[in-house]
Gaussian input, Z-matrix of N, CA and C with variables (Angstrom, degrees):
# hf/3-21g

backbone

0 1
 N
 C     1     B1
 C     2     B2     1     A1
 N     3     B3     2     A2     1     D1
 C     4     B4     3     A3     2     D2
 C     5     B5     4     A4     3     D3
 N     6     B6     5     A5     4     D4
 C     7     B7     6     A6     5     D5
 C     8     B8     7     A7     6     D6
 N     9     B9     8     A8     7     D7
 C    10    B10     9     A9     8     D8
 C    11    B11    10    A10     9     D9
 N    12    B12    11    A11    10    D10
 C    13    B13    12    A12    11    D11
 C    14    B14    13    A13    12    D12
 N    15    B15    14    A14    13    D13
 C    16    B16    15    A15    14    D14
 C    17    B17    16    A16    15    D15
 N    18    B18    17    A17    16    D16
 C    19    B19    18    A18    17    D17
 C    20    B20    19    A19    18    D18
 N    21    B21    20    A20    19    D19
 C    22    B22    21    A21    20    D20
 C    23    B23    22    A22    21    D21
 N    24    B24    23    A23    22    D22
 C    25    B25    24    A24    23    D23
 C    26    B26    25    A25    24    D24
 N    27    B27    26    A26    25    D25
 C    28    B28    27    A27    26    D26
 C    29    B29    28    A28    27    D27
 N    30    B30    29    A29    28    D28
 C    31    B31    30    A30    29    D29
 C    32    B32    31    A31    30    D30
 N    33    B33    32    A32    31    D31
 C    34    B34    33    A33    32    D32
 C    35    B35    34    A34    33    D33
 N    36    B36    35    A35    34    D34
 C    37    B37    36    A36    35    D35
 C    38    B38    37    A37    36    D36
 N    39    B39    38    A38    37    D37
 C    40    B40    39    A39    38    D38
 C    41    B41    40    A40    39    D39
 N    42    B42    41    A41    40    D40
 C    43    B43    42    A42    41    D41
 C    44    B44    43    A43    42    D42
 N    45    B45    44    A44    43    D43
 C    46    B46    45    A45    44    D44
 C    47    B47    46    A46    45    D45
 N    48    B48    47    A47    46    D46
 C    49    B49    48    A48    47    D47
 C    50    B50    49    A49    48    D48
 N    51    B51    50    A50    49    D49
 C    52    B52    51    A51    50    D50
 C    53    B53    52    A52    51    D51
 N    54    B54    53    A53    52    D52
 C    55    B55    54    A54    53    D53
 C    56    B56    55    A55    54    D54
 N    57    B57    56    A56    55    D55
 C    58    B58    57    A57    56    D56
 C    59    B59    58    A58    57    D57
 N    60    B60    59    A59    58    D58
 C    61    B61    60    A60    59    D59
 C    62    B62    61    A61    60    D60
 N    63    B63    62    A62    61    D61
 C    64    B64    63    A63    62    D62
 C    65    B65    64    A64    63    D63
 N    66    B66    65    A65    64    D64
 C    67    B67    66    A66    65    D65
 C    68    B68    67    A67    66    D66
 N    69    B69    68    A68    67    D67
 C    70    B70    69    A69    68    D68
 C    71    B71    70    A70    69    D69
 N    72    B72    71    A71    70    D70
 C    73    B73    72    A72    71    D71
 C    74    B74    73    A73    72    D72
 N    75    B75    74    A74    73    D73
 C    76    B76    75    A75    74    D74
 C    77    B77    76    A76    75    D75
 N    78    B78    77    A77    76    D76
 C    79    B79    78    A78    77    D77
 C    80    B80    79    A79    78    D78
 N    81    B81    80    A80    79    D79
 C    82    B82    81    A81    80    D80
 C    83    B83    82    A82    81    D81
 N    84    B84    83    A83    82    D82
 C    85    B85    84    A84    83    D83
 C    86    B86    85    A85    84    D84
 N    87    B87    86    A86    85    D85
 C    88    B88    87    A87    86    D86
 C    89    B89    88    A88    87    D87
 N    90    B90    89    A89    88    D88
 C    91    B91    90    A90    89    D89
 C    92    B92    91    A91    90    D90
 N    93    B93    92    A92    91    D91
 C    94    B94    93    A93    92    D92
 C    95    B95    94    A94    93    D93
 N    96    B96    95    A95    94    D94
 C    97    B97    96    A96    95    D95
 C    98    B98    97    A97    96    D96
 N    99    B99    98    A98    97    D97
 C   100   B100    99    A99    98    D98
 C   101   B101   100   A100    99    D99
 N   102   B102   101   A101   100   D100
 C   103   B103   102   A102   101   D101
 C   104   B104   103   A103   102   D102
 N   105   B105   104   A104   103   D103
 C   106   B106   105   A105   104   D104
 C   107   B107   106   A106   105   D105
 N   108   B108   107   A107   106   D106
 C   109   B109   108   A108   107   D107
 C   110   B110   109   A109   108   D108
 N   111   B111   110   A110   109   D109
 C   112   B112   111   A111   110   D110
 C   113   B113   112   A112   111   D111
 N   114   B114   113   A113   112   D112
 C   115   B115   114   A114   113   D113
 C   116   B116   115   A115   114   D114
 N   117   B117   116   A116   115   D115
 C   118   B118   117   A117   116   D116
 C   119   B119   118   A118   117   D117
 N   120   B120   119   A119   118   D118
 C   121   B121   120   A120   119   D119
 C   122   B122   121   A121   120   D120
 N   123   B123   122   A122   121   D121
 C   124   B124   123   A123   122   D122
 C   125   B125   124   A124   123   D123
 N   126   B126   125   A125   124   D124
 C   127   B127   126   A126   125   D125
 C   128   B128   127   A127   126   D126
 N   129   B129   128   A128   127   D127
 C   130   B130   129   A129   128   D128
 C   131   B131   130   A130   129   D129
 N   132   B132   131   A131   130   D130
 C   133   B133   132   A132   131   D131
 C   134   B134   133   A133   132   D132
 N   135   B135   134   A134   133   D133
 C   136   B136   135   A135   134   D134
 C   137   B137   136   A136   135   D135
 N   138   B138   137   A137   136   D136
 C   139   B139   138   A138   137   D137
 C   140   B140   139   A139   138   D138
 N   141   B141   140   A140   139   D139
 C   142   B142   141   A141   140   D140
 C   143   B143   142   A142   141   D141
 N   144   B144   143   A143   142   D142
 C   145   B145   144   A144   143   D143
 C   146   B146   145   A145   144   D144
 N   147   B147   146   A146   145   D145
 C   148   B148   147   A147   146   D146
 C   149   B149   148   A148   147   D147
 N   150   B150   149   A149   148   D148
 C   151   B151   150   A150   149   D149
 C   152   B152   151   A151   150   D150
 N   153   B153   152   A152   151   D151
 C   154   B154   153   A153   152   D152
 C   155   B155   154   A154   153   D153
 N   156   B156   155   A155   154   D154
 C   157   B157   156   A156   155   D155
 C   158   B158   157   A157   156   D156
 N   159   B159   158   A158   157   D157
 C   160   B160   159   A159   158   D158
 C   161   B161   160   A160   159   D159
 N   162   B162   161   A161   160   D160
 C   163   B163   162   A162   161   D161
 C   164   B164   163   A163   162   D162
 N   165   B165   164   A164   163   D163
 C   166   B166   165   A165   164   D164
 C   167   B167   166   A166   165   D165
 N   168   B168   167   A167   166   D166
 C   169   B169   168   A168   167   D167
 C   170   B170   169   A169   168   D168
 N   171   B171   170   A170   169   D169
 C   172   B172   171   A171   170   D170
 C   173   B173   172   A172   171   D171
 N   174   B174   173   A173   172   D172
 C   175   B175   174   A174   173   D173
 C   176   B176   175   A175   174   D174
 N   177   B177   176   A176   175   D175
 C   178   B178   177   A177   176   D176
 C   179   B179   178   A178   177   D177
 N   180   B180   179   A179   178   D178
 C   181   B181   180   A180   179   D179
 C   182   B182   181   A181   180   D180
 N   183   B183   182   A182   181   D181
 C   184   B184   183   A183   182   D182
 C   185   B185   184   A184   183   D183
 N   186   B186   185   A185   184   D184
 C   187   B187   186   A186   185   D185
 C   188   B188   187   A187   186   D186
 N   189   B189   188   A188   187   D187
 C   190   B190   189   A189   188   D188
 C   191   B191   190   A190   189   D189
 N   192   B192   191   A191   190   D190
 C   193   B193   192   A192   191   D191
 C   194   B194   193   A193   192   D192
 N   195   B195   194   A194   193   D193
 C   196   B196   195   A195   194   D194
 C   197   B197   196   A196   195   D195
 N   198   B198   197   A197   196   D196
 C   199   B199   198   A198   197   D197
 C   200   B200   199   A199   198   D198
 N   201   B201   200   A200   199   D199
 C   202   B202   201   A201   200   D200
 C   203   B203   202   A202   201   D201
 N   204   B204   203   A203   202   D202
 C   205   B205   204   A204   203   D203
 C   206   B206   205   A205   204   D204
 N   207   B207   206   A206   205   D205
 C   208   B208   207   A207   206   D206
 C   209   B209   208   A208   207   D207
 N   210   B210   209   A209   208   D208
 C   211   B211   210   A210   209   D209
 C   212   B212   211   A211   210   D210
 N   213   B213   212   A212   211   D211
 C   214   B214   213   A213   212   D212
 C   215   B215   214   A214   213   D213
 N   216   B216   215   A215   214   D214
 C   217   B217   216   A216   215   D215
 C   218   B218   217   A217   216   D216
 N   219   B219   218   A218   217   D217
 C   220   B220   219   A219   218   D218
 C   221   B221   220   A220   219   D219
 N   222   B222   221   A221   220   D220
 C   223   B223   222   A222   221   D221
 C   224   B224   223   A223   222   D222
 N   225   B225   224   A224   223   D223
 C   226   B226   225   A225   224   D224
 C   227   B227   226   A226   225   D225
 N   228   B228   227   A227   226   D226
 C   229   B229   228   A228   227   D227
 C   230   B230   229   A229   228   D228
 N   231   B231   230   A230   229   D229
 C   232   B232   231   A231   230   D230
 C   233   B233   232   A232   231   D231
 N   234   B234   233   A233   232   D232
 C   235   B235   234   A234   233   D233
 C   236   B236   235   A235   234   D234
 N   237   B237   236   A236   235   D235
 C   238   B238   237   A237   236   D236
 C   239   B239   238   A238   237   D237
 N   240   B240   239   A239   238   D238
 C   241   B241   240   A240   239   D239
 C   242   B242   241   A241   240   D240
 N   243   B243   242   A242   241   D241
 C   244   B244   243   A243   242   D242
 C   245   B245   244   A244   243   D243
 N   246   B246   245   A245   244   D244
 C   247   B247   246   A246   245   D245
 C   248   B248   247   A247   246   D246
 N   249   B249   248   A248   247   D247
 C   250   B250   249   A249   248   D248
 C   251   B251   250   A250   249   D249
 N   252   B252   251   A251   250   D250
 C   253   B253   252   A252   251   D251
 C   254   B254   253   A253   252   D252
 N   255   B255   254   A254   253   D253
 C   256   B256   255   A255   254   D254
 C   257   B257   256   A256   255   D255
 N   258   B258   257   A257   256   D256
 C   259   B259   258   A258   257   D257
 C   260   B260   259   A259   258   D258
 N   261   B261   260   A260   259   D259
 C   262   B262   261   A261   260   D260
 C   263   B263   262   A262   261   D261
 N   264   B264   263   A263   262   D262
 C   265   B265   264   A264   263   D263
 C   266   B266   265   A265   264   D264
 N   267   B267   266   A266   265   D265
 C   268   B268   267   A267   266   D266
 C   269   B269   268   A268   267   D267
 N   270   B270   269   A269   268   D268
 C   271   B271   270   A270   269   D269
 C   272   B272   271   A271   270   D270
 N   273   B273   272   A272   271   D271
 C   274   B274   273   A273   272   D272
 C   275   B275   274   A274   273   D273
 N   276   B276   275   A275   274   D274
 C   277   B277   276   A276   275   D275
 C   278   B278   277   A277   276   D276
 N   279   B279   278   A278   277   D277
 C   280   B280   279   A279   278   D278
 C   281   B281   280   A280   279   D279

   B1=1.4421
   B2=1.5213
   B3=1.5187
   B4=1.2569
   B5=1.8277
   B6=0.9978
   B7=1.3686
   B8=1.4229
   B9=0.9391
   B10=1.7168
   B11=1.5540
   B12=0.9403
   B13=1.5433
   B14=1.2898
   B15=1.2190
   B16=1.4460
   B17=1.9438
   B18=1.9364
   B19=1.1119
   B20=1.2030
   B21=1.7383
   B22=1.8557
   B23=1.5230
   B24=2.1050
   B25=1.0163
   B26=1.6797
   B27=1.7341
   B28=0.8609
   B29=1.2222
   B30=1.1357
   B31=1.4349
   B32=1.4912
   B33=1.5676
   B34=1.4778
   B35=2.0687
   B36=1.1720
   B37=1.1797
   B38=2.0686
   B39=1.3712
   B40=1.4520
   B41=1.6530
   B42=1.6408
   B43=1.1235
   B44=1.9698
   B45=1.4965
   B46=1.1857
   B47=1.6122
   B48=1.4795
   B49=1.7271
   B50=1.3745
   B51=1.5884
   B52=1.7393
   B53=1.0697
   B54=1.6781
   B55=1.7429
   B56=1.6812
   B57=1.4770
   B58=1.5564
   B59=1.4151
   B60=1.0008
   B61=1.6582
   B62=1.5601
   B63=1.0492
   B64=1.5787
   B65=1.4600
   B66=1.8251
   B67=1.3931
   B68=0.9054
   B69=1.0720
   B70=1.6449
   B71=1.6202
   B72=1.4936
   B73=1.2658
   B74=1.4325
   B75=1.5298
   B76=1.3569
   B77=2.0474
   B78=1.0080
   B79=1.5332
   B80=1.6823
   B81=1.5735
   B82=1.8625
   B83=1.3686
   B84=1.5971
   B85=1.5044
   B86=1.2879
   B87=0.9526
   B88=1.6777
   B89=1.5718
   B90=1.8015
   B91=1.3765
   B92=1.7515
   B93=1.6298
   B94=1.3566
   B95=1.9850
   B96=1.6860
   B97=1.5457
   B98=1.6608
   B99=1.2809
   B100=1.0756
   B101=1.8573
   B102=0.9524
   B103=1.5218
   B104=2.0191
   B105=1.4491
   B106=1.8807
   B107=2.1611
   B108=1.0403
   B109=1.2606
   B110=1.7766
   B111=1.1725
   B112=1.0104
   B113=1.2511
   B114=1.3068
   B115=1.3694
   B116=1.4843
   B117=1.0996
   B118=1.6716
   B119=1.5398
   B120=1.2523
   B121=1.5873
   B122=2.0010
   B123=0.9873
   B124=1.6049
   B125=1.5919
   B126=1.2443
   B127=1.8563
   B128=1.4457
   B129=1.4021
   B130=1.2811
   B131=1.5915
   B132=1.3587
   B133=1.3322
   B134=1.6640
   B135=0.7164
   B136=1.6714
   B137=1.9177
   B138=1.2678
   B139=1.5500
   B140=1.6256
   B141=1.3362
   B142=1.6352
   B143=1.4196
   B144=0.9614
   B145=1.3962
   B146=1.5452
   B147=0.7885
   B148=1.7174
   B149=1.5709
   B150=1.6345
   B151=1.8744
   B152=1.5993
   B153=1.5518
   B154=1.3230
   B155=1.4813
   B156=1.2294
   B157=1.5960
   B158=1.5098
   B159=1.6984
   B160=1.3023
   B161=1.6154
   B162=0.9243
   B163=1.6847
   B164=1.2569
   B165=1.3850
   B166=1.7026
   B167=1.6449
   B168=1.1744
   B169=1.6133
   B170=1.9789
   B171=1.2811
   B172=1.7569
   B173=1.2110
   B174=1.2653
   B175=1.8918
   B176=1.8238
   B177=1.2100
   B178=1.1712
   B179=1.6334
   B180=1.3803
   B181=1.2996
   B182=1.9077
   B183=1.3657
   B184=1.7224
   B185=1.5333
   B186=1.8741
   B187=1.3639
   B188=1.5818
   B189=1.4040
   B190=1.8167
   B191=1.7921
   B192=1.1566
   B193=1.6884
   B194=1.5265
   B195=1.8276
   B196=1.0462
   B197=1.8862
   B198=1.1007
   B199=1.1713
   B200=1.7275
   B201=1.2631
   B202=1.8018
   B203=1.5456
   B204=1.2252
   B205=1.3183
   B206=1.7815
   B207=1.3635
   B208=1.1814
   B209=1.8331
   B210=1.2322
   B211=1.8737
   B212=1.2176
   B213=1.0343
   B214=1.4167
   B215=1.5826
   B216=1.4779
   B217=1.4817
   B218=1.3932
   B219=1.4176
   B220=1.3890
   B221=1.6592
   B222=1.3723
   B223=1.6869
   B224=1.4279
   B225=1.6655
   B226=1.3177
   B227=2.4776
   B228=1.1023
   B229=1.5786
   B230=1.4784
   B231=1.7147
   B232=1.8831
   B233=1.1107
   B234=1.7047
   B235=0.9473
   B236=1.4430
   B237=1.4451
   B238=1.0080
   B239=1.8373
   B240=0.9465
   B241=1.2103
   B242=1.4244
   B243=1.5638
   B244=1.5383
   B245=0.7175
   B246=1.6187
   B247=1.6891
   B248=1.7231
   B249=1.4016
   B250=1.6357
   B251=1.4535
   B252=1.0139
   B253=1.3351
   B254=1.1057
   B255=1.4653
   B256=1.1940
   B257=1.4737
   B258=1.6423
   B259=1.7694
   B260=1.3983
   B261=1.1785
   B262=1.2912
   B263=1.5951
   B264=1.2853
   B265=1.7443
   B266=1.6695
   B267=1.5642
   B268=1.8249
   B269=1.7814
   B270=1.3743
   B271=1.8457
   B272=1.6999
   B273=1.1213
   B274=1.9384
   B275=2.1061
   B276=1.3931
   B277=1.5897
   B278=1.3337
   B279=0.6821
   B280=1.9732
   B281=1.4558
   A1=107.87
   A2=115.16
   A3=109.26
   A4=135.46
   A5=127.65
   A6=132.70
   A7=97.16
   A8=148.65
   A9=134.16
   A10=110.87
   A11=94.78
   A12=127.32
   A13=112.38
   A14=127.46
   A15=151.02
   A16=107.01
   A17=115.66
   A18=143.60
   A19=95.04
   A20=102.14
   A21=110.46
   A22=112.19
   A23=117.07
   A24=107.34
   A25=132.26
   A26=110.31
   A27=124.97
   A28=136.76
   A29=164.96
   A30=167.15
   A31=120.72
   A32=103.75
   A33=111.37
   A34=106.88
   A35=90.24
   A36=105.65
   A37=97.68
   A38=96.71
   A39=93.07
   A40=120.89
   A41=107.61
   A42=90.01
   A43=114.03
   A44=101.08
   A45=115.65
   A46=98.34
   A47=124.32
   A48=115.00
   A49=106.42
   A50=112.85
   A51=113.69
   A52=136.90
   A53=78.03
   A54=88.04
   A55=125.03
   A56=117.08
   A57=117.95
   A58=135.79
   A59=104.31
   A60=117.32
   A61=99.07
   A62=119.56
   A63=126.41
   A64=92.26
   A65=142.18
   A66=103.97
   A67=121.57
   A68=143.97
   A69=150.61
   A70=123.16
   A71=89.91
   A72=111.88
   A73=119.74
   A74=104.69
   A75=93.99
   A76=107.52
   A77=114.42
   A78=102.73
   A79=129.40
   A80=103.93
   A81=112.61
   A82=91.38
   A83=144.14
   A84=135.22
   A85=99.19
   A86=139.69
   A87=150.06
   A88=84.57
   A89=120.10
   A90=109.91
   A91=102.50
   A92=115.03
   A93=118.65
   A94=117.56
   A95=81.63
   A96=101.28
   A97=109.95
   A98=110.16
   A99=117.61
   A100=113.45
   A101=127.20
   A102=136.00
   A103=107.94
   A104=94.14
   A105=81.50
   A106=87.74
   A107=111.02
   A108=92.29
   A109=123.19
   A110=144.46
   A111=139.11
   A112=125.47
   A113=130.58
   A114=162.47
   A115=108.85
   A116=106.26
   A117=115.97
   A118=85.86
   A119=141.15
   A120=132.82
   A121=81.44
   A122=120.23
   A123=114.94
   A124=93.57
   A125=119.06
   A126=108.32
   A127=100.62
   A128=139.80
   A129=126.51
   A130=89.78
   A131=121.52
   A132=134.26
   A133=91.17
   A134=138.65
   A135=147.78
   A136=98.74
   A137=103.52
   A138=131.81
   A139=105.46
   A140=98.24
   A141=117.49
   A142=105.88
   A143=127.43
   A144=128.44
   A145=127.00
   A146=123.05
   A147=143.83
   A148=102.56
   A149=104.60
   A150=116.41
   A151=106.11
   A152=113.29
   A153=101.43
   A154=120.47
   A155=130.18
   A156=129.54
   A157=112.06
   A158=111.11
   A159=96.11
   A160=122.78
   A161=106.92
   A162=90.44
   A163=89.51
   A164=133.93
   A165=142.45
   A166=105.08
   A167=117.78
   A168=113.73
   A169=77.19
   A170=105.49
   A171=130.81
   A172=96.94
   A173=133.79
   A174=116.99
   A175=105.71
   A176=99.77
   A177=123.21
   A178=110.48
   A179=126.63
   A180=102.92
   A181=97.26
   A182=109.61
   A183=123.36
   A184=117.58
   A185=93.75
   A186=99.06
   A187=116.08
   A188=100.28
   A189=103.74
   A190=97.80
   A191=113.29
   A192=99.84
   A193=124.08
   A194=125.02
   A195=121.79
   A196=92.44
   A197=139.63
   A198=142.45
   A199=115.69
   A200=98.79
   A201=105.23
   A202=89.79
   A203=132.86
   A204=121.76
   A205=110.29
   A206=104.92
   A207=109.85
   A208=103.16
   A209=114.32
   A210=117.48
   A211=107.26
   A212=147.55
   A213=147.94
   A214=89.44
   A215=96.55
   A216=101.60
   A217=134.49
   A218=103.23
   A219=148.09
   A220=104.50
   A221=98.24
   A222=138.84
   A223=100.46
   A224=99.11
   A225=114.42
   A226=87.76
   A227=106.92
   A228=127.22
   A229=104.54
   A230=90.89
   A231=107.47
   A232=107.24
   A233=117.36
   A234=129.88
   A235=118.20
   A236=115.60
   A237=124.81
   A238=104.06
   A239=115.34
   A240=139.88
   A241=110.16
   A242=139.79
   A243=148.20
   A244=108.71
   A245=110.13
   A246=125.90
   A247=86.23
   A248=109.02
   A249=94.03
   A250=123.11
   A251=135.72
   A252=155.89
   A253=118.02
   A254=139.18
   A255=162.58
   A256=92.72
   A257=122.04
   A258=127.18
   A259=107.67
   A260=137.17
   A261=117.46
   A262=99.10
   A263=138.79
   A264=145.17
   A265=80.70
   A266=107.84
   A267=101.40
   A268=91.49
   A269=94.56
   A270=89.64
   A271=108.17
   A272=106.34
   A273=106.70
   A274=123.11
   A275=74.08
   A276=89.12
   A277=117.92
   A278=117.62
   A279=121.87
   A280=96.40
   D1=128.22
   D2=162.38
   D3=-46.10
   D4=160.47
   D5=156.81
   D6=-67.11
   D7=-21.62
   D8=173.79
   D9=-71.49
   D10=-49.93
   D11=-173.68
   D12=-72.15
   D13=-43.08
   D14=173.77
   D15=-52.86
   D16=-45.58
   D17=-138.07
   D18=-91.34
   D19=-45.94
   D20=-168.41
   D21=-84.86
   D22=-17.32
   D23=165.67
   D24=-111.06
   D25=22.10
   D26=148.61
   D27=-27.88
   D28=60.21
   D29=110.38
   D30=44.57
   D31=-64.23
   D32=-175.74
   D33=-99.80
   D34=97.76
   D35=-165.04
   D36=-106.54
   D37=136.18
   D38=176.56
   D39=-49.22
   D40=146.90
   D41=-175.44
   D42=-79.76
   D43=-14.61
   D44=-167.03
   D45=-72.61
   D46=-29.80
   D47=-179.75
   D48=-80.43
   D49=-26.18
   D50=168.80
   D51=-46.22
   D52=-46.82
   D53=-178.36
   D54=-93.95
   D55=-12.21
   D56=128.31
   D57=-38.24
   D58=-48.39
   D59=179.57
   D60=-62.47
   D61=-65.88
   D62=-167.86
   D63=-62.85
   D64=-50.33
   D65=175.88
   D66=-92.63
   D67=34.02
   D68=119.63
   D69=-29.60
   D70=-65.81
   D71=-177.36
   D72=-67.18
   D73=-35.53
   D74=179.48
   D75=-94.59
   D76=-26.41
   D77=161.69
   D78=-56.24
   D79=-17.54
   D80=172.00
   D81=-87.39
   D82=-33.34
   D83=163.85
   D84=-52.79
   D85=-69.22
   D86=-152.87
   D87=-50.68
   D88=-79.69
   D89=-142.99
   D90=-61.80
   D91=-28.02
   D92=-174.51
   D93=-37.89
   D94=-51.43
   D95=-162.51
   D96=-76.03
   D97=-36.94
   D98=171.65
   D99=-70.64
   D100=-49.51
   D101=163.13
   D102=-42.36
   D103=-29.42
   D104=-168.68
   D105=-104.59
   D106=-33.83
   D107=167.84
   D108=-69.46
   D109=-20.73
   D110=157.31
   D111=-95.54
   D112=39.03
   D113=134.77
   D114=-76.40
   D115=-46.42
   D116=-167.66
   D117=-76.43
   D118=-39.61
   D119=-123.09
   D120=-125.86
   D121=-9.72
   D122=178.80
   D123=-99.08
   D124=-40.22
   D125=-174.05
   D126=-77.62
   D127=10.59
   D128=-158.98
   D129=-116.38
   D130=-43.31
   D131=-177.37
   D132=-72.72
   D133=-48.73
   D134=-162.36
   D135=-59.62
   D136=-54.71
   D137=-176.67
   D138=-56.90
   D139=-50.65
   D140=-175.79
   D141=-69.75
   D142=-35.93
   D143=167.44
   D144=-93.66
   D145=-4.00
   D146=155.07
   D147=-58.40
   D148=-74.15
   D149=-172.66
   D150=-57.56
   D151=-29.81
   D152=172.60
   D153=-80.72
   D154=-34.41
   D155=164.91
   D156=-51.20
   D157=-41.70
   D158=172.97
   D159=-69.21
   D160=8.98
   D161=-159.49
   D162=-139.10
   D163=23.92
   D164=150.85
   D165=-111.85
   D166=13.57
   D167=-156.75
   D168=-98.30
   D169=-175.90
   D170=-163.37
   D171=-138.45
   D172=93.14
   D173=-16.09
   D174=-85.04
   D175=160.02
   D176=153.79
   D177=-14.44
   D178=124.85
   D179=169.74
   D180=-121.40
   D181=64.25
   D182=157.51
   D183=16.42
   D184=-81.54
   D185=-160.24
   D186=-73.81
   D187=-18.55
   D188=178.54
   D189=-80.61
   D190=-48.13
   D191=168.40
   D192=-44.23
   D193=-40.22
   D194=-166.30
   D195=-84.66
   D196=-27.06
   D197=176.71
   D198=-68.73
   D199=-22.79
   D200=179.02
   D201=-95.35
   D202=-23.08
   D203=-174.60
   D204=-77.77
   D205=-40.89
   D206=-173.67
   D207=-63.71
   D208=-42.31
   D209=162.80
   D210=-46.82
   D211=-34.81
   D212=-155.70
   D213=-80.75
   D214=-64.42
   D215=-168.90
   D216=-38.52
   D217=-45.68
   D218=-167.40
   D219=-62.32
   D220=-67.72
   D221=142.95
   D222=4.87
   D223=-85.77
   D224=-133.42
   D225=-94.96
   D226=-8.73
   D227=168.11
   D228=-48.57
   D229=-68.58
   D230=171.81
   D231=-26.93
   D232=-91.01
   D233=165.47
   D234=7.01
   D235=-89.67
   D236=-146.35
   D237=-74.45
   D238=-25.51
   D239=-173.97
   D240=-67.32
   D241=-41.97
   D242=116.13
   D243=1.49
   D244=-77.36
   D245=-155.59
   D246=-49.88
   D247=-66.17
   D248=-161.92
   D249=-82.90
   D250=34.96
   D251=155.14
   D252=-92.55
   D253=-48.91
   D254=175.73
   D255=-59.45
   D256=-64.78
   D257=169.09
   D258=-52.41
   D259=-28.34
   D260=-167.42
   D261=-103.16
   D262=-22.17
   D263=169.73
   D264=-41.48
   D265=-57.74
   D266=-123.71
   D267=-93.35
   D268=-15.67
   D269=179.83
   D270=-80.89
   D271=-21.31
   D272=166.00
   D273=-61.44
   D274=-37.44
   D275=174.15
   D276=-79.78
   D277=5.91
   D278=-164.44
   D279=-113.29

């Protein structure tokens, strides 16, 4: 058996490279989750301020406000929808 080969079916693996590996891994989770939740949370503010220009404009333009509202909604669904995915990964592990 190779030393390559030997490396990947190693077993007793330090605990000190393990436990690098794992915060590695979980800080590229961290920036992931955090990167797709404030994606969600910049188009929602973005949205929120869209429905309000429309609906201070001379005249009112309604239906593009109720259509940026429904994005918001949609938006802010995403959002929330993460959030509980992310809760339900980490409540299995516990």
């Amino acid at each position: 058996m190779s030393s390559a080969q030997h490396s990947l079916t190693q077993p007793d693996e330090r605990p000190e490279t393990r436990s690098s590996r794992e915060v590695t891994t979980l800080g590229r989770m961290t920036q992931s989750i955090a990167k797709e939740l404030n994606e969600c949370l910049c188009v929602i503010v973005i949205n929120a301020s869209t429905c309000l220009r429309t609906l201070s404009a001379d005249p009112p333009n309604v239906d593009r406000a109720r259509e940026t509202a429904r994005r918001t909604i949609r938006d802010s669904n995403r959002a929330a929808e993460a959030v509980s995915q992310l809760s339900a990964l980490f409540g299995k592990t516990n």
